[in-house]
C-alpha positions in Angstrom: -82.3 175.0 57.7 -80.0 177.7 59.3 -79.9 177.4 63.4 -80.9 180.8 64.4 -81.2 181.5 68.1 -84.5 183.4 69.7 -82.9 186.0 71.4 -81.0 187.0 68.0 -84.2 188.1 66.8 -85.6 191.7 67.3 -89.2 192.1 67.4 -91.1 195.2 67.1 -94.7 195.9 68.9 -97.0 198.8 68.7 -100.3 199.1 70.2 -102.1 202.1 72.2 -103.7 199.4 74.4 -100.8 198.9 77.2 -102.6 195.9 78.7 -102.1 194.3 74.4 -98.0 195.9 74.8 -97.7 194.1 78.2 -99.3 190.7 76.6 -97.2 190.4 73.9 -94.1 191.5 75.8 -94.6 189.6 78.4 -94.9 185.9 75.8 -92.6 186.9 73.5 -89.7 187.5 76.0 -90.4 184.9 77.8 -90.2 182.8 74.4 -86.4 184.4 74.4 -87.0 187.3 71.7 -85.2 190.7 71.7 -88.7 192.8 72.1 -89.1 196.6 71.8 -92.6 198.1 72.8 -94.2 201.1 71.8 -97.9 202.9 71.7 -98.0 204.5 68.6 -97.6 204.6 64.9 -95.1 207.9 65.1 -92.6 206.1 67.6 -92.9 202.7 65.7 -91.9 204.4 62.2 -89.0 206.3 63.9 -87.9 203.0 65.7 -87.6 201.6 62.2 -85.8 203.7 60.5 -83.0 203.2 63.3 -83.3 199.9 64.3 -83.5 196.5 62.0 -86.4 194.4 63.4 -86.7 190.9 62.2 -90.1 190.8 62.8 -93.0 193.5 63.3 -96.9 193.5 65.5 -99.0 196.5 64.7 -102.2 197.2 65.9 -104.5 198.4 63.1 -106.1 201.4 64.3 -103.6 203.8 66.4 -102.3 207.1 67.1 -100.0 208.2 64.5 -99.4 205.7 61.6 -102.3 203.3 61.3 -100.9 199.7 61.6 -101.8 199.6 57.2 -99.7 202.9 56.5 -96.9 201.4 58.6 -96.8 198.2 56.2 -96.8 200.3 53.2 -93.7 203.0 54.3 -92.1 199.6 55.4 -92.4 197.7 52.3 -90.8 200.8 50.4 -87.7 200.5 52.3 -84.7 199.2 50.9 -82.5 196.9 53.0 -80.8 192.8 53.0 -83.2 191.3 55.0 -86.8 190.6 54.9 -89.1 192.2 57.8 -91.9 189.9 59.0 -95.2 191.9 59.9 -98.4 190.9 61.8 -101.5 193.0 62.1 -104.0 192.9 64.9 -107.8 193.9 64.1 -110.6 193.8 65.7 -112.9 193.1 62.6 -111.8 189.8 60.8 -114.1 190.6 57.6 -112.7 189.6 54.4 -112.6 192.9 53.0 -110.6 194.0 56.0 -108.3 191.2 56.1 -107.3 191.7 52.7 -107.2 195.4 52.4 -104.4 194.4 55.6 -102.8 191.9 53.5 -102.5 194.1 50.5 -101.0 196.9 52.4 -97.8 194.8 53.2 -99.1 193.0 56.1 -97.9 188.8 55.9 -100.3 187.8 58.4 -103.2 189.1 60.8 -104.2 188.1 64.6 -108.1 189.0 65.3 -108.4 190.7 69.3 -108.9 189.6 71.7 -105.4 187.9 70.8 -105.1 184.1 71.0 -101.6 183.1 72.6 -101.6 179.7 71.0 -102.4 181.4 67.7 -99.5 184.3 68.7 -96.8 182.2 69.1 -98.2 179.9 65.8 -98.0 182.7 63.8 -94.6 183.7 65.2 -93.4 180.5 64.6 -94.0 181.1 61.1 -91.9 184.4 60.9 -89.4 182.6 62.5 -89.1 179.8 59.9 -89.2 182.3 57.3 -86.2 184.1 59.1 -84.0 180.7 59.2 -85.1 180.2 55.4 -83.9 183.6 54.5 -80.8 183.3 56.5 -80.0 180.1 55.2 -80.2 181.0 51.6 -78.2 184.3 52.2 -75.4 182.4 53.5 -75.5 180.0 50.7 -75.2 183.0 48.3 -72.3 184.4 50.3 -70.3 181.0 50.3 -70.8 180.8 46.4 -69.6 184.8 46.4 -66.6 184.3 47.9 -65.9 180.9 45.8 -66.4 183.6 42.7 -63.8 185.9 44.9 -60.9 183.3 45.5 -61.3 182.2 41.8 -60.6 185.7 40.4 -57.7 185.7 43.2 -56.3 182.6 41.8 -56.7 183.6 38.2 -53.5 186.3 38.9 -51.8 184.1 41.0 -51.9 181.6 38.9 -49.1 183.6 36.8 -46.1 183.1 39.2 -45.1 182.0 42.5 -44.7 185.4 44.7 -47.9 186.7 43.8 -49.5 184.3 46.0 -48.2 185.3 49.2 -48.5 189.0 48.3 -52.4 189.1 47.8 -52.5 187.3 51.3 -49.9 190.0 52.5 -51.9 192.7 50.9 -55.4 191.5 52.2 -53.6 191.8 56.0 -51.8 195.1 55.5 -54.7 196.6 53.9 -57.4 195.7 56.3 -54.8 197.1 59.3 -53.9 200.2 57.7 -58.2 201.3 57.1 -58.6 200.0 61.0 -56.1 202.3 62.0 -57.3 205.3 59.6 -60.9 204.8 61.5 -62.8 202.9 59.1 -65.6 200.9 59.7 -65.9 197.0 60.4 -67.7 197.0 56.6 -65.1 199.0 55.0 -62.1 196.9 56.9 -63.5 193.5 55.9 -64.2 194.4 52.2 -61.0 195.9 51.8 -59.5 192.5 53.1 -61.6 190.6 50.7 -61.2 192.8 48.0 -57.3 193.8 48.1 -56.1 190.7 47.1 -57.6 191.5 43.7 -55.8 194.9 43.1 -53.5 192.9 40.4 -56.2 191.0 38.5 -55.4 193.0 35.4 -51.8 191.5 34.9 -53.6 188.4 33.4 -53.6 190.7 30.1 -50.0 191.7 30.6 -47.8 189.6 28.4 -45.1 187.1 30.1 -42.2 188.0 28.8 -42.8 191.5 30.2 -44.4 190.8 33.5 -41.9 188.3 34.1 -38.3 190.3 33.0 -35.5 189.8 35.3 -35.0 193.3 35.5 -36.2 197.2 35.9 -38.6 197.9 33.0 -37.7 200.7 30.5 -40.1 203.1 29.6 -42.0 201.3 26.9 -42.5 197.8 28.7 -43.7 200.1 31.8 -46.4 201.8 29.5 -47.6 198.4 28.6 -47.3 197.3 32.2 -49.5 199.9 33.7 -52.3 199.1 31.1 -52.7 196.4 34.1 -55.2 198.7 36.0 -57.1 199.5 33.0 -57.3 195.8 32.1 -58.7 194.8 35.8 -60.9 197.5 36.0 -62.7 196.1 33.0 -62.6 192.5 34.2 -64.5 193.7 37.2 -66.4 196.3 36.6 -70.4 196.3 35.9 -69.8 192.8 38.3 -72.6 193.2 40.6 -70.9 192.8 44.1 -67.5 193.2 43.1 -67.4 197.2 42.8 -64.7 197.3 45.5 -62.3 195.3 43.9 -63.1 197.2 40.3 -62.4 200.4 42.3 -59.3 199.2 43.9 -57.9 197.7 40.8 -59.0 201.1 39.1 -57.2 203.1 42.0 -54.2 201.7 43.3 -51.5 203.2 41.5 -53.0 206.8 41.4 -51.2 209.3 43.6 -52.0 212.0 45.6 -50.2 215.0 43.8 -51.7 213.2 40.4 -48.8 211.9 38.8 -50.0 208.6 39.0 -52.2 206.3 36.5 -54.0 205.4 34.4 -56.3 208.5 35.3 -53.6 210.7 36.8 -56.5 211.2 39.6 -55.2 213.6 41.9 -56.2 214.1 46.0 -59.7 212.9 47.3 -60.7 211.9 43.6 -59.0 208.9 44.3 -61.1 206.5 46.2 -60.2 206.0 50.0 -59.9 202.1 49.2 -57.7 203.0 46.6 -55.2 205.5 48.8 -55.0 202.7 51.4 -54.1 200.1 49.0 -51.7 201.7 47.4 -49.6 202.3 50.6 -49.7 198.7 51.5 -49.1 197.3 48.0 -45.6 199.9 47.7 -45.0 198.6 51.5 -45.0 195.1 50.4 -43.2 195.3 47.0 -40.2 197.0 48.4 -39.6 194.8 51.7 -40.0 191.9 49.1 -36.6 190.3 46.9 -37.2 190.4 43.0 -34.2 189.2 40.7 -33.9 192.7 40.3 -33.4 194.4 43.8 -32.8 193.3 47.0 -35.3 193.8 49.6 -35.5 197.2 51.4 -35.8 196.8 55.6 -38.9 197.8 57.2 -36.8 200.7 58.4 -35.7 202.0 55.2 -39.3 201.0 53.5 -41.2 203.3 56.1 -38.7 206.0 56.0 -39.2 206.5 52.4 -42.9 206.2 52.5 -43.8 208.8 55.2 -41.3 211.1 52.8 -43.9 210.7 50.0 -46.9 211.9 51.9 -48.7 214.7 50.0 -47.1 213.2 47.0 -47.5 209.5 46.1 -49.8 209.0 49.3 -52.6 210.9 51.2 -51.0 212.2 54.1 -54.3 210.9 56.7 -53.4 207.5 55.1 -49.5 208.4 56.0 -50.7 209.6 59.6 -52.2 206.1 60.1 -49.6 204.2 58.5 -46.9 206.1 60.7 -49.1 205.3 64.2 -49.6 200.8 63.2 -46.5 200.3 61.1 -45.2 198.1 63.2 -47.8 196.2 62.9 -47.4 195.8 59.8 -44.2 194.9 60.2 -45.5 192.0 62.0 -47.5 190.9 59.3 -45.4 191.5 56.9 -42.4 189.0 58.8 -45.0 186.5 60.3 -46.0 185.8 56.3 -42.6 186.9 54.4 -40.1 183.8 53.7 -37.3 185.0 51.3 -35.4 181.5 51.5 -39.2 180.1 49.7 -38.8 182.1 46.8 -37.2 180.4 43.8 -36.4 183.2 41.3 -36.2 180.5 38.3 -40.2 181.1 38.4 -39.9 184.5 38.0 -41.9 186.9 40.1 -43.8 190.1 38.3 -43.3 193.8 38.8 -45.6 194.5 41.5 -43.8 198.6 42.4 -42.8 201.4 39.8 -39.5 200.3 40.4 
């Protein structure tokens, strides 16, 4: 079972009675949990809405919100995580008790309240916690197996690819930290980036692997790529990032771009960011085709395409961390590895 610490679990109290707040305060703190108090039904509902509590003690009957019309708001609230809730009554009658029960409740204490039959009971929400926990980090670790086996499906085509979705997962993730983006939105674009390509698996070899600039009818057939990963991924419950970004990558700001020629804001912000740091990274990378372009030349011509390729806010990020990306790019980039007899695909509209 998952090893989950006391204090890392948030429990709720409300009760009019402050000598019953003080009580359970008091045990539960001094058993190591995070404990918030309050005295009425009101405060406790607004508390919730804010603040994720693992577990939950309402008295019954209180101002406000009874401790039953509580359970029932609770239970319609959408969320990752299970919240554990104990009621405390004054009447243990079997009618009451269930009608508790029924209204969401898991468990009941009778007043005055037992502290060996307190902490029993909290013991139970805590095992149901570590339970929970456990199994939600089982079904991450078989998600992100899922994730690096789509990942390897593209680049298992040829050699560069590799090191350019762990480039692109780095690059990307900087770039949305430095546009402001949230911890959420930074580490599923990192996860997710990596997969922007997963579409070339439908693109024949002897055109994703040409020695050479594609002409205009092999390009058409290239950029059928982000078509082709958008269908892989989509409808693919927690994998609508990386069907967005594979869907979104090559679209531009001034609309030129494909396959839906989306133009400005329609184009998802995961999209816009990953679409600077893919170009970034296929023209500071060697093909048999082109030389790689310096960081210098690569970041001149990029800021020159804000408000056309790119969103300019994406630009105005891009120009404030690019040297940072530059690191990244150099700590990961080793032109004397890549053997150009396994021929690398188009990755830029060259």
């Amino acid at each position: 079972m998952a090893e989950i610490s006391n204090s890392s679990i948030k429990i709720l109290v409300a009760d009019d009675s402050s000598a019953i707040c003080t009580l359970l305060d008091h045990t539960l703190s001094k058993m190591g949990y995070d404990v918030t108090v309050c005295n009425n039904g009101n405060d406790a509902w607004q508390r919730i809405k804010k603040e994720n509590y693992h577990m939950m003690i309402f008295d019954w009957i209180m101002p406000g919100m009874t401790g039953t019309e509580l359970c029932k708001k609770i239970r319609t609230l959408r969320g990752d995580s299970y919240r554990y809730i104990i009621l405390l009554t004054g009447n243990d009658g079997a009618n009451d008790i269930i009608e508790g029960l029924k209204s969401g409740a898991d468990d009941y204490l009778v007043k005055p309240v037992s502290i060996a039959q307190l902490k029993a009971r909290i013991n139970v929400g805590r095992r149901l916690i570590a339970y929970e926990t456990e199994l939600k980090n089982t079904e991450k670790d078989i998600r992100l197996s899922c994730y690096r086996t789509l990942t390897e499906l593209a680049e298992a085509r040829d050699y560069e690819t590799g090191a350019h979705l762990a480039r692109i997962a780095g690059l990307s993730k900087r770039l949305a930290q430095e546009y402001g983006c949230d911890e959420e939105f930074c580490n599923q674009i990192e996860l997710f980036s990596p997969m922007h390509d997963i579409g070339k698996v439908g693109i024949p070899d002897g055109i994703l692997h040409l020695p050479r600039a594609l002409n205009p009818s092999e390009f058409e057939i290239m950029k059928s790529h982000a078509q082709i990963g958008w269908q892989i991924l989509k409808d693919k419950e927690t994998l609508e990032v990386a069907a967005e970004i594979a869907y979104t990558h090559h679209e531009k700001w001034n609309g030129t771009g494909y396959p839906r020629r989306l133009k400005g804001e329609e184009i998802p912000l995961t999209g816009r960011i990953v679409a600077v740091a893919d170009v970034y990274d296929a023209m500071r990378s060697a093909r048999p085709y082109k030389t790689a372009f310096s960081h210098d030349e690569t970041s001149k011509w990029i800021i020159q395409q804000s408000e056309q390729y790119f969103d300019p806010s994406v630009i105005e990020a891009y120009a404030r961390c690019e040297y940072d990306l530059k690191a990244i790019f150099d700590s990961q980039y080793d032109a004397k590895k890549i053997d150009f007899t396994v021929l690398p695909s188009h990755s830029f509209d060259e």
